[in-house]
C-alpha positions as CSV (number, residue, x, y, z in Angstrom):
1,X,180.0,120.0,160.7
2,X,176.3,120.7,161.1
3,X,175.2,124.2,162.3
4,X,173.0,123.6,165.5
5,X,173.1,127.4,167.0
6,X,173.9,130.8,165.7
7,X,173.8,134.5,165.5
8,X,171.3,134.3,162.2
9,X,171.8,133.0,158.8
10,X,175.0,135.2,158.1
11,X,176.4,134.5,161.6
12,X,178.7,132.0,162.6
13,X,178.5,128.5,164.0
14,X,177.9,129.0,168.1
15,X,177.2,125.2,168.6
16,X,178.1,122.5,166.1
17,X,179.0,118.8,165.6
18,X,179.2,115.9,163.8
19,X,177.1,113.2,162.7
20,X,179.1,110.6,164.3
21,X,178.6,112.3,167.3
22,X,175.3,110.8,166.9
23,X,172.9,113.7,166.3
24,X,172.4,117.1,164.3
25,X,169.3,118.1,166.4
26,X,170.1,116.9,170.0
27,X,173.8,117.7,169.7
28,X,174.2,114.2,171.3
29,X,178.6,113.9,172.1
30,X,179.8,110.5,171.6
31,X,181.9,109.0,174.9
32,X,185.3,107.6,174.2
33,X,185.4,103.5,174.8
34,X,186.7,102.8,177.8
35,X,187.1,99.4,179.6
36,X,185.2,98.9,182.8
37,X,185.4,96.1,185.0
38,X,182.1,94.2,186.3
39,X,182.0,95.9,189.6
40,X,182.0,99.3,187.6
41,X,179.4,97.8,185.2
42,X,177.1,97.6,188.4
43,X,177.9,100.6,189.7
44,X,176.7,102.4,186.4
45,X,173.3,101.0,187.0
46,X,172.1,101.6,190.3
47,X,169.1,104.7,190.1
48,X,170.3,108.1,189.5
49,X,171.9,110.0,192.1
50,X,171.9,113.9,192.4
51,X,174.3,115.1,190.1
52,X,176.7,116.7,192.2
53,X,177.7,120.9,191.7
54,X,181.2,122.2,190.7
55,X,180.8,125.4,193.0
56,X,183.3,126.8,195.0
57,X,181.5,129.8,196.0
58,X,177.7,130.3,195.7
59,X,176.6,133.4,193.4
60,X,172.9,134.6,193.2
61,X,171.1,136.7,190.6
62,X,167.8,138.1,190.0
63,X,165.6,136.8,187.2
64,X,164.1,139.9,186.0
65,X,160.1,138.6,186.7
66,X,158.7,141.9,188.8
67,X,157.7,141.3,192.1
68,X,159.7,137.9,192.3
69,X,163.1,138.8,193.9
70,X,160.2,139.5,196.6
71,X,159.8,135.8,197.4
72,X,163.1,134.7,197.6
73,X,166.1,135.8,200.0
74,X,169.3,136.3,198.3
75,X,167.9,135.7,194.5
76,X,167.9,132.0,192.3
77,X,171.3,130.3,193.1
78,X,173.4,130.6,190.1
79,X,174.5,127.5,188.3
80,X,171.1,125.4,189.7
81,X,168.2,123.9,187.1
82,X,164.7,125.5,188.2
83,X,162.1,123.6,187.2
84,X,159.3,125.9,186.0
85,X,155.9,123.4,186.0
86,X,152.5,124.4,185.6
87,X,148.6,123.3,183.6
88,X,148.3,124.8,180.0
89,X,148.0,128.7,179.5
90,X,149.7,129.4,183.0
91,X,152.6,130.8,181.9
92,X,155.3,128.9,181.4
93,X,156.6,129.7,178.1
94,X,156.1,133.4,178.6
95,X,158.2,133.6,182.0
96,X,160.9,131.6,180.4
97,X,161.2,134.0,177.6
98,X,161.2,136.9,179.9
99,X,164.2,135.4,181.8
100,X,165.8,134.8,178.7
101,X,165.1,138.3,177.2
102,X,166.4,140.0,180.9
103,X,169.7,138.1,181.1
104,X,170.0,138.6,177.0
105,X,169.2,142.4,177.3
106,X,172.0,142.5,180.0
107,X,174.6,141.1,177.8
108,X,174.4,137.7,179.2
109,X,174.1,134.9,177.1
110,X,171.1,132.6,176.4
111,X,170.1,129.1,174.9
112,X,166.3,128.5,174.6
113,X,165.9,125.2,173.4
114,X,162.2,124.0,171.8
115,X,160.9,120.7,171.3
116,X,157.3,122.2,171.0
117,X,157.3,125.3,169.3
118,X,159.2,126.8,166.5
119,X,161.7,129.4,166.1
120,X,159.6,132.0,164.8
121,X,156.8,131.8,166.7
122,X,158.4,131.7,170.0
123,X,160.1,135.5,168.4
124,X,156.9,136.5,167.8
125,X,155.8,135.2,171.5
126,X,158.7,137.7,172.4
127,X,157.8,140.3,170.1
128,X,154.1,140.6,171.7
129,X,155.5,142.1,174.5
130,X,157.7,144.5,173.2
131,X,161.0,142.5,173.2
132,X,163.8,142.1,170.5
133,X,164.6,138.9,169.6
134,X,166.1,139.8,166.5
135,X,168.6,142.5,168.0
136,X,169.6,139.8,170.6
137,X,170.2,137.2,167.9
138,X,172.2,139.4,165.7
139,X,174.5,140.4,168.6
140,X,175.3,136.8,169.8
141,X,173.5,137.0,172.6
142,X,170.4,134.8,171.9
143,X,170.0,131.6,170.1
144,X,166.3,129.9,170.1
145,X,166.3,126.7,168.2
146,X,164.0,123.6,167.8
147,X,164.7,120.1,168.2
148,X,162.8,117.4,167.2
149,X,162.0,115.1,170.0
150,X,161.6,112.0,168.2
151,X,165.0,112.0,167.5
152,X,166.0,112.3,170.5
153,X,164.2,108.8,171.3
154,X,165.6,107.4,168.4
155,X,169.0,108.0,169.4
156,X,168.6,107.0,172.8
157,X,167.4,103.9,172.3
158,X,170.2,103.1,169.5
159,X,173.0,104.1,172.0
160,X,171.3,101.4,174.9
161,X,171.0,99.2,171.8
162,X,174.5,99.7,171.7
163,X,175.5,99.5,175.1
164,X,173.7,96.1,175.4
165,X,170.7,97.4,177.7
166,X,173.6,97.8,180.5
167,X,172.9,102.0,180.0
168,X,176.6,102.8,180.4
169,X,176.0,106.7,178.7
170,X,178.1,108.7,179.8
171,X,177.1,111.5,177.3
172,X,176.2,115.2,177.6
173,X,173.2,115.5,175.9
174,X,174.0,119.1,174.3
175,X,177.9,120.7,173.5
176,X,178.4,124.2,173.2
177,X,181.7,125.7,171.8
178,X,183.9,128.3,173.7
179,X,182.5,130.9,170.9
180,X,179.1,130.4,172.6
181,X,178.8,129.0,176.6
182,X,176.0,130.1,177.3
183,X,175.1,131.7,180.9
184,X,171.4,130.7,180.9
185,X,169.5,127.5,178.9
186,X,165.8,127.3,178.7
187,X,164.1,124.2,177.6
188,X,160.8,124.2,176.4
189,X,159.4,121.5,177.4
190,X,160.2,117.9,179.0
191,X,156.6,117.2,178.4
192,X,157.1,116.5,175.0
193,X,160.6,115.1,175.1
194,X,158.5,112.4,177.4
195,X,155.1,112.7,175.1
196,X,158.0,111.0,172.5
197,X,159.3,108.4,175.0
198,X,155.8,107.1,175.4
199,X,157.1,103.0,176.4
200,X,160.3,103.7,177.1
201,X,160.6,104.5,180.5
202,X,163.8,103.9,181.2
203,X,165.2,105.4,178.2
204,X,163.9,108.4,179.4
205,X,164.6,108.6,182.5
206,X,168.2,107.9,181.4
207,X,167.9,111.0,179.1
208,X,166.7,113.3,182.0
209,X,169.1,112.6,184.2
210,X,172.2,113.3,181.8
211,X,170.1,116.5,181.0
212,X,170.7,117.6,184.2
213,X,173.8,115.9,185.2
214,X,175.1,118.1,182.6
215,X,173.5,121.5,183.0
216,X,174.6,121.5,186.7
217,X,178.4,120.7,185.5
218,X,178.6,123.4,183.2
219,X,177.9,125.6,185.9
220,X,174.6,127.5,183.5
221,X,171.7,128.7,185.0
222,X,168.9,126.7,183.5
223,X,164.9,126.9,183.5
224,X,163.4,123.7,182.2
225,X,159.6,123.7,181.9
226,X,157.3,120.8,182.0
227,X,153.6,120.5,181.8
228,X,150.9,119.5,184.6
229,X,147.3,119.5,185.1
230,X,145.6,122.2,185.4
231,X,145.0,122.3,189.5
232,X,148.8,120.6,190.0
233,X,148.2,117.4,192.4
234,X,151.7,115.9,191.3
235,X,154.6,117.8,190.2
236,X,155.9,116.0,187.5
237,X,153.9,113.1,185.2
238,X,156.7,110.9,185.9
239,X,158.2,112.1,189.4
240,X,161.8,111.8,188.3
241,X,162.1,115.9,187.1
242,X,161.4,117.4,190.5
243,X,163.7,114.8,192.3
244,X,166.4,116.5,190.1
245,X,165.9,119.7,189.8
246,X,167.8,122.0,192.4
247,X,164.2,124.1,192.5
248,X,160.5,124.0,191.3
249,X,158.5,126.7,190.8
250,X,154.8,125.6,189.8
251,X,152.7,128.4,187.9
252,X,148.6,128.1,188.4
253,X,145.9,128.9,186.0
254,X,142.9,128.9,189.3
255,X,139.0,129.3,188.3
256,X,136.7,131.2,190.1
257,X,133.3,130.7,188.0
258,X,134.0,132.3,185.0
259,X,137.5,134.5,185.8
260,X,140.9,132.6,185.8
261,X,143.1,133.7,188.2
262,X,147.1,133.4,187.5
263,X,149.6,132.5,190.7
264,X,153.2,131.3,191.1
265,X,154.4,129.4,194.0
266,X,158.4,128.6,194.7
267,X,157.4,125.2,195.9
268,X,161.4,124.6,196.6
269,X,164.6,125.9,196.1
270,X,167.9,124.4,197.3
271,X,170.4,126.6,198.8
272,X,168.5,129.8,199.5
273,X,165.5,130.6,202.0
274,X,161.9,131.8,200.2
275,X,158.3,132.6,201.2
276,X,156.3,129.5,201.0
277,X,152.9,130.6,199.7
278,X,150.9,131.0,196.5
279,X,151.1,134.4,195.5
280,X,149.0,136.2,192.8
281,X,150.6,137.1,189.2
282,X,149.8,139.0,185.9
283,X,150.5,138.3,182.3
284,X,150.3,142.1,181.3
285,X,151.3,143.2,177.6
286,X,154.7,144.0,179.5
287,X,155.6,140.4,180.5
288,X,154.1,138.8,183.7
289,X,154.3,140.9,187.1
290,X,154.3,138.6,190.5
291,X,152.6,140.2,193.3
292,X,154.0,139.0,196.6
293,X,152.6,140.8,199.4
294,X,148.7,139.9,197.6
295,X,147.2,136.8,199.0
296,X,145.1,134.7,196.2
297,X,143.1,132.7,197.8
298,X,140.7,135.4,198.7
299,X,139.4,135.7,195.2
300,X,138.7,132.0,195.0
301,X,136.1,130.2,196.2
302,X,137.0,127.3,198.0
């Protein structure tokens, strides 16, 4: 077995597998064989559909930014995948890591998984702001781990190798064990899980949508972060993110002359009414503040 998360170098295993189970870094689960017809061979690939929720009744829970309960009704519908999008310095690591250090801090349990960044420089990241990555880690409640993202393409493209380009992957990209489900999973960034898949499309597109399809049926909370330009005219570099995601909140890094003016915007959120407008936020040495009942546009020229 290969150790993929844990409590530190003297804790135990939280997330593990084998190498026939086709990866030590993406924690790629291998599907049993099964025989399919050719009418279920079709089926299998028409374009991804919305991977449907297993929720019975919906729960809601704050995410610990300030000011951002503000914008939305009842609070981020538990069990959905956010996606946080925004242009470089906007944000996007840092609220992620305040989400994960809330929930963590409140004895919940968090994944934040990095294909950009390493471990100890997104602690450090955490440490900046007066957060305890360390405590968190030690306690189980916190495991931040790399991944290489070229190994992820790599093993994607050998398993539709292997299916004979038919794309019949029925595979959860990530397996947690019962020691460790976690209740919140960050990852940091599908920007360069995409940066890797650089002509091969469909390969990634393939890999996206199992992301997902697998985060929404382990019932987690999860905030995956992908990269824009700077002044956001498309959501996504590829389109297929957004279409998936049950909410996108985009983060702005606005110019006026020479001052750069941070904003948030809940562009959508399935399942729960919130304010539709671009609202002014802070990165203070606290963690970032929203303010909702500021308007931002008053500050910029237009």
């Amino acid at each position: 077995m290969v150790k993929i998360f844990g409590k530190g170098d003297k804790g135990k295993y939280v997330c593990a597998i084998c190498k026939k189970q086709f990866s030590d870094k993406a924690g790629l689960m291998k599907h049993e064989e099964t025989h399919i017809n050719d009418s279920e061979k079709k089926e299998e690939i028409k374009p991804v559909k919305k991977p449907e929720k297993i929720v019975t009744k919906q729960d809601y829970i704050k995410i610990g930014i300030p000011g951002f309960d503000e914008l939305i009704e009842k609070g981020v519908p538990k069990g959905n995948a956010i996606l946080i999008s925004g242009g470089p310095g906007s944000g996007k690591t840092i609220f992620c890591l305040q989400i994960a250090n809330f929930f963590v801090e409140k004895g919940k349990r968090c994944v934040y998984m990095s294909f950009e960044e390493e471990e100890a420089k997104l602690k450090q990241h955490m440490k900046d702001f007066g957060w305890d990555p360390d405590k968190n880690i030690k306690n189980g409640n916190l495991a931040i781990k790399g991944f290489d993202p070229f190994e992820v393409v790599r093993l994607i493209e050998a398993m539709v190798e292997e299916s004979k380009g038919e794309l019949l992957i029925k595979t959860p990209p990530i397996k947690f064990l019962k020691e460790f489900m976690p209740d919140i999973v960050v990852v940091d960034s599908l920007s360069a899980v995409a940066a890797a898949f650089s002509g091969h499309e469909t390969s990634y597109r393939l890999y996206i949508s199992q992301l997902f399809r697998y985060l929404n049926s382990m019932g987690v909370t999860s905030f995956v972060i992908t990269e824009t330009e700077e002044i956001p005219t498309e959501i996504t570099r590829r389109g297929c993110e957004e279409f998936l995601a049950d909410g996108v909140i985009l983060l702005y890094n606005l110019k006026k002359t020479d001052i750069r003016i941070s904003a948030l915007e809940i562009l959508k959120m399935r399942g729960v009414k919130h304010q539709k407008r671009i609202v002014p936020m802070q990165i203070t040495e606290k963690g970032i503040v929203i303010y909702p009942k500021q308007e931002v546009f008053e500050a910029l020229e237009t």
